[in-house]
C-alpha positions in Angstrom: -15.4 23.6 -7.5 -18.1 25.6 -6.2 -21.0 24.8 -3.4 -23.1 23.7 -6.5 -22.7 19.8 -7.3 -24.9 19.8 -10.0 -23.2 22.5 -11.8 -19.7 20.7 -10.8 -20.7 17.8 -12.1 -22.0 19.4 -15.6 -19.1 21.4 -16.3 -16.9 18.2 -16.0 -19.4 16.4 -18.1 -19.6 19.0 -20.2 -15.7 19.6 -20.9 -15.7 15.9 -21.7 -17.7 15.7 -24.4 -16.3 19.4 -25.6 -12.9 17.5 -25.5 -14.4 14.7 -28.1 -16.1 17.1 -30.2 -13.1 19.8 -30.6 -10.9 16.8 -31.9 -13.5 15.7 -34.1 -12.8 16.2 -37.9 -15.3 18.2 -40.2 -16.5 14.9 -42.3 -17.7 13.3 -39.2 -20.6 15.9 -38.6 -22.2 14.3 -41.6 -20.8 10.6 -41.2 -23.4 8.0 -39.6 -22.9 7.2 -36.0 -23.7 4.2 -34.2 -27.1 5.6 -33.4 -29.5 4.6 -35.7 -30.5 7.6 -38.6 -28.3 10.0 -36.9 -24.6 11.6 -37.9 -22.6 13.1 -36.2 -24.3 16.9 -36.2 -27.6 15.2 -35.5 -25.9 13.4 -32.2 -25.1 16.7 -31.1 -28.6 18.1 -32.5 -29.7 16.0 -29.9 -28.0 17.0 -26.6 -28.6 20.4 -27.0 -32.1 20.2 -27.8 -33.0 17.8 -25.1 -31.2 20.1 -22.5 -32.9 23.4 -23.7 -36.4 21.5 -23.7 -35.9 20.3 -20.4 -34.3 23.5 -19.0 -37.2 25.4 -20.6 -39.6 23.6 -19.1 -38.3 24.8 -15.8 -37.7 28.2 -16.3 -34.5 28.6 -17.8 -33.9 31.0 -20.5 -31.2 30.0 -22.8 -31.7 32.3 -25.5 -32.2 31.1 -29.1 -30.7 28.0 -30.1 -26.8 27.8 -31.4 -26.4 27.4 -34.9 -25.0 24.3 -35.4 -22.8 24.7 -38.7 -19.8 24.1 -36.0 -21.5 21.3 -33.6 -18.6 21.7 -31.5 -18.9 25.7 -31.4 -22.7 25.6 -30.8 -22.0 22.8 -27.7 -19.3 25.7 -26.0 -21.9 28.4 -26.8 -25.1 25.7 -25.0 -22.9 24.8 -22.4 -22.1 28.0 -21.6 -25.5 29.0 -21.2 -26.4 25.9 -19.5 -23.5 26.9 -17.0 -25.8 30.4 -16.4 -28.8 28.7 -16.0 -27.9 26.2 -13.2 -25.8 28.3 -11.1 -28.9 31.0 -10.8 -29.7 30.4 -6.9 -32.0 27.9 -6.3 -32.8 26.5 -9.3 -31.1 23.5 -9.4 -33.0 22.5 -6.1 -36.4 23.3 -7.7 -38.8 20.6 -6.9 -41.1 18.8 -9.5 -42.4 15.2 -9.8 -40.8 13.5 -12.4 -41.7 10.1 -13.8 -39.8 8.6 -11.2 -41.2 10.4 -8.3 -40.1 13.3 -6.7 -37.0 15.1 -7.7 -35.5 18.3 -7.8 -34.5 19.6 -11.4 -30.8 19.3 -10.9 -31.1 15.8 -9.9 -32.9 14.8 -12.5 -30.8 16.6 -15.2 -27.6 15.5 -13.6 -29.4 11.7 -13.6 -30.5 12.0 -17.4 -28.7 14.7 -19.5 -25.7 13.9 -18.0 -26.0 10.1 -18.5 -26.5 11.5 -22.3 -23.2 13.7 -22.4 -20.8 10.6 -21.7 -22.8 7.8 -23.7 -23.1 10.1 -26.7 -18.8 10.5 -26.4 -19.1 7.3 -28.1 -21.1 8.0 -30.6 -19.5 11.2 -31.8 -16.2 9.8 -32.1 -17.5 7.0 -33.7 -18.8 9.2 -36.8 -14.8 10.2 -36.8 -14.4 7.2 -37.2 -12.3 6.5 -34.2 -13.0 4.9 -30.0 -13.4 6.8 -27.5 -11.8 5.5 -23.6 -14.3 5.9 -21.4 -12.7 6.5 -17.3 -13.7 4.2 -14.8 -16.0 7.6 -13.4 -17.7 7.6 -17.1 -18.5 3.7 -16.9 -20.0 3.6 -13.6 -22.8 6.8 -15.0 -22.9 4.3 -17.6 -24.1 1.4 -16.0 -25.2 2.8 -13.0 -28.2 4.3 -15.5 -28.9 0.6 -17.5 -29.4 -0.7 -13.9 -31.7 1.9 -12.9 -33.7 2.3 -16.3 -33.8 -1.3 -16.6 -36.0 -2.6 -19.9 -36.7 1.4 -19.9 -33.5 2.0 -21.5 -34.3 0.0 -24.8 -37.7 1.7 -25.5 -38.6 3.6 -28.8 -35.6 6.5 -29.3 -33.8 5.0 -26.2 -31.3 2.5 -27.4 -30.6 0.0 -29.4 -31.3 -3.6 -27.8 -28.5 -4.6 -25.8 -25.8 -6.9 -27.7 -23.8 -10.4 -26.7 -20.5 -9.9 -25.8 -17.5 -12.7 -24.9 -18.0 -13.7 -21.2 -14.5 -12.1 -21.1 -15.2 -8.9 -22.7 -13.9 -6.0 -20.9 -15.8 -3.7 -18.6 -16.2 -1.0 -21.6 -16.8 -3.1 -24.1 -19.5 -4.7 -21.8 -21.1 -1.3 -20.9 -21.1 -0.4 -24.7 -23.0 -3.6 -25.5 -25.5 -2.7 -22.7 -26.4 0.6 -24.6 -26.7 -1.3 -27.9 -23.2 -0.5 -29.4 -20.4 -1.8 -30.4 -16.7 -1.6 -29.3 -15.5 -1.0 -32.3 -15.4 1.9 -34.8 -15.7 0.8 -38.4 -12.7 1.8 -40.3 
């Protein structure tokens, strides 16, 4: 822990979805995952370009882009640089208005990016073609950003439209279903 929640709160997101990606076999990076057009690679194409596009536009240098012939090599190597980036003093408490309203940089990348490294767990593992457990921690980012994006969240390159589930259906299976997945991996 340092005196830096955001950072806190990215390495643990971060290790998470480095956890998913290091047991991920090599014929997933090319296998279709649950989001629409994309495999595996392009899934995490995708987090690492949003974050250094976002970063950038606040002043981070993250050096060139990681080559992403080993997705789950180029994540450790964006990460790390990630790490750099928003421990540098003061930059995670930047302001800026965001299209919310007035934020600071770390609060809106912890809000957004962050919400994108556990839903995109899913999604990776899914290419491998096996389920991902979400923790009770993960679900609550997960539902705690539906609520707040509200019809936002199934825009064009957002997400899927939400699907019917059994009144029944667990509380992952429902949160999945919210972010236009399914619970299940195709075999």
């Amino acid at each position: 822990m340092t005196d830096n929640p955001i950072l806190d709160t990215y390495a643990q997101r971060a290790a998470g979805l480095q956890a998913v990606l290091d047991a991920t076999g090599p014929a997933a990076w090319d296998a279709p995952s649950p989001c629409d057009g994309w495999s595996g690679r392009d899934v995490v194409a995708h987090l690492v370009d949003t974050q250094r596009d976002y970063l950038g536009r606040h002043g981070a240098d993250l050096g060139e882009r990681p080559d992403l012939t080993d997705p789950a090599a180029a994540w450790r190597a964006h990460a790390d640089r990630v790490t750099v980036a928003l421990a540098e003093p003061g930059f995670v408490d930047r302001p800026f208005e965001a299209m919310t309203g007035p934020s600071t940089v770390g609060a809106t990348f912890q809000m957004f990016y962050g919400f994108d490294m556990i839903a995109h767990r899913w999604d990776v593992a899914a290419a491998d073609g096996r389920p991902h457990r979400f923790t009770d921690a993960d679900l609550d980012v997960l539902e705690g950003m539906v609520a707040a994006m509200g019809e936002h969240m199934y825009g064009d390159g957002v997400c899927a439209p939400p699907l019917a589930v059994p009144a029944d259906a667990d509380r992952q299976t429902r949160a999945l279903a919210a972010l236009g997945r399914r619970a299940t991996v195709p075999a």
